[in-house]
C-alpha positions, 0 to 999 in steps of 0.5 A: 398850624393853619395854612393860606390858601395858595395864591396866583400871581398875574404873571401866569406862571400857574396852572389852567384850571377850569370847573366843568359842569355837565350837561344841564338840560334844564326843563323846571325851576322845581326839577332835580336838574334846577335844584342840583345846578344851583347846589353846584353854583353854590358850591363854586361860590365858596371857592376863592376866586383866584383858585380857578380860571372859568366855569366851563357849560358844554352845551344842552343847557336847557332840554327843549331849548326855550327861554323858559327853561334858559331862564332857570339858568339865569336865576341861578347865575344871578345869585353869583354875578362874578363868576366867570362862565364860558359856555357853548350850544349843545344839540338840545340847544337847537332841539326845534330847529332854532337856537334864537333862545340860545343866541340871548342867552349867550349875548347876556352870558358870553358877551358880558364881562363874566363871559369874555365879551363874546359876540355871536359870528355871522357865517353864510352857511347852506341851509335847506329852508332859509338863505340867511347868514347863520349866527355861530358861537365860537371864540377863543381867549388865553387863561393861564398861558394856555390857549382857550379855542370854544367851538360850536358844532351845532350851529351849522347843522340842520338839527331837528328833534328826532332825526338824529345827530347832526354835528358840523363846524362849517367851513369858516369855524374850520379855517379859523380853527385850523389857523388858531392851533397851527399858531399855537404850534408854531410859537409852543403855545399849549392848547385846550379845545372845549366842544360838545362831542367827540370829534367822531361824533362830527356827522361826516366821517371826513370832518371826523378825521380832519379835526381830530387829525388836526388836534394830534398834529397840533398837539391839543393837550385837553379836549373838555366835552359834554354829550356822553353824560357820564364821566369818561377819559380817552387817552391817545397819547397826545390829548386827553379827551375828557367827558363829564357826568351831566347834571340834568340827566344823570345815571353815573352817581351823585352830581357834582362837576369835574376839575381839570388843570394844564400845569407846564407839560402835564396835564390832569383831570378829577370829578368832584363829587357834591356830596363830599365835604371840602377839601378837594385835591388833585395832584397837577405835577407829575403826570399818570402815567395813564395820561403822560403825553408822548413821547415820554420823557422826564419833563413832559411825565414831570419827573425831573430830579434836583441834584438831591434826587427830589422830584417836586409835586404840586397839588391844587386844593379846592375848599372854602376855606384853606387846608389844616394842612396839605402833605405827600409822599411816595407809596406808604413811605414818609410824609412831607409837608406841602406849602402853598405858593403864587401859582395856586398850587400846593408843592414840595420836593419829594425824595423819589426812590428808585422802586417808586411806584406812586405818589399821593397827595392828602389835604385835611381840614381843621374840621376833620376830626381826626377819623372817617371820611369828612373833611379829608381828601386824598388823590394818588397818582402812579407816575411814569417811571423808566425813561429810556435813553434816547426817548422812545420816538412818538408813536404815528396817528391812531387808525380812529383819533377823536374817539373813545376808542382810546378810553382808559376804563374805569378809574375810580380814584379819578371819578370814573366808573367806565360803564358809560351809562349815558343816552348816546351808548349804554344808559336810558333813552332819554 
């Protein structure tokens, strides 16, 4: 029997989901980056609107930063004039020591209807050579209940090709920031921050520590990334920082684009590879124990029982057209059929024993034909079991937040190899 896609109901009752494309670095309408980009967009295309809030850019989108190379992303934008992006400058965005190519960019991209209706902000920043106010990409919106805060930390550097990182937020962005997220604080508003790095990869070592302080004392539930070039999550206990594969230069396997979702307490993260066929599915609730937020408990881990002992999982299932069917169960036991709700998610109540240990979810298409890979999507989770009475307090701030001190490894079922092949750490020079 088929199945209707799950659908979103306007009272923002389902989960944040956002589609993160990697670092372009556009350079030839004719070069792999061009062809893979356009691929993804296509692939994006396919989906129901209503499955996903916004396509997120993490900045070096063009590799030299010209209107030549922004005009590929142009042409491969035009052929979907609904979808929503939201993007942010990365280092090769001012690889000349300019961002005017950008800032179009970003007027026509951000400013539109498709972008929110951004408008750069003027800030009076210090700079070596010229004493006028510099133009900053930054803003903020709500999706899904969640609070959306875009940061640019390359506008207030003095970045040239050559001399090396030069990652700053400049004092206006700080104090907006820091009112943003103690706002959210204060009303219990979750939060995610889209910027290009690391906090640690701020140039000053107290900037470092003073934004990646304020994500932990705000509890920032996802920091969504570019820069490393490969798949990446670091975990500390309360944010999960996320990196995805870059798509203009790319040494962590096939392109493709990650899919993160904030569902109530729980927050989750999966890449999508483009060479797979449909579906996609990633379980939104419960939580990895990996990626569980602190301190624990049954309803931050999103292991809450009923009165039947049932836990309920709610999975989102990406595909162009809706699943055969949808089902989970707990390690090797029975499978239980999912249905679709209003929150774009599929869900059920499992039965959850005592000697659990995991939870998966298999979406299957009607194409499948009954064997192999093709037209079959699985993801597995191993939820936080034993809470103790009273919950454990939360552990303090680690020596190094904002790192990838605190990344979790390879975790193949996620996407993530944990080789970190990448120009900033183990991959080629670029």
């Amino acid at each position: 029997m088929a199945r209707k896609h799950a659908r979103r109901n306007d009272g923002g009752q389902g989960p944040l989901v956002l589609l993160h494309v990697g670092d372009l670095h556009l350079t030839g309408a004719d070069a792999p980056s061009a062809r893979d980009l356009r691929a993804i967009l296509d692939q994006i295309g396919q989906l129901p609107r209503h499955v996903y809030d916004f396509v997120y850019l993490p900045g070096d989108l063009a590799e030299d930063g010209t209107t030549a190379q922004y005009d590929i992303l142009r042409d491969a934008l035009r052929a979907h004039p609904s979808m929503p992006i939201r993007l942010i400058p990365g280092d090769h965005d001012k690889q000349h020591g300019d961002i005017e190519d950008f800032e179009r960019v970003f007027i026509e991209i951000a400013g539109s209807k498709r972008g929110g209706g951004h408008a750069p902000i003027e800030n009076r920043l210090p700079q070596p050579e010229d004493k006028r106010p510099v133009h900053q990409y930054y803003y903020g919106e709500m999706h899904a209940g969640v609070k959306c805060l875009f940061l640019d930390v390359i506008s207030a550097g003095f970045g040239r090709k050559g001399i090396g990182l030069d990652f700053r937020l400049g004092a206006g962005q700080t104090q907006w920031l820091s009112s943003e997220l103690a706002a959210a604080a204060e009303s219990k508003t979750p939060c995610a921050v889209f910027m290009h790095g690391y906090p640690d990869d701020l140039r000053e070592p107290y900037d470092r520590l003073d934004i990646a302080g304020l994500f932990w004392s705000t509890r920032v539930r996802l920091v969504e990334m570019g820069h490393t070039h490969y798949n990446e999550l670091a975990h500390d206990g309360r944010t999960l920082y996320a990196t995805a594969r870059s798509v203009g230069q790319n040494e962590d396997g096939s392109a493709g684009y990650a899919v993160a979702a904030i569902d109530g307490p729980v927050t989750s993260w999966r890449f999508r590879a483009l060479d797979r066929t449909w579906p996609f599915v990633m379980i939104t609730s419960p939580a990895d124990r990996r990626v569980a937020t602190q301190p624990l408990g049954r309803v931050s881990a999103g292991m809450e029982l009923d009165g039947k002992g049932r836990v309920t999982v709610r999975a989102l299932v990406l595909s162009d057209q809706p699943p055969d069917y949808c089902r989970c169960r707990v390690d090797t036991g029975p499978w239980v059929l999912m249905e679709p709700t209003e929150s774009r998610c599929y869900e059920a109540r499992l039965p959850w024993p005592e000697d659990g240990r995991s939870i998966q979810v298999e979406a299957v298409d009607r194409r499948w034909p009954g064997h192999g890979p093709d037209y079959v999507d699985t993801d597995v989770i191993e939820p936080v079991i034993g809470f103790p009475d009273p919950p454990l307090p939360s552990c303090p701030m680690p020596s190094k937040p904002g790192s990838d001190a605190f990344a979790l490894g390879p975790w193949l079922q996620k996407g993530v190899r944990g080789d970190q092949l990448g120009p900033n750490k183990n991959g080629r020079k670029w």
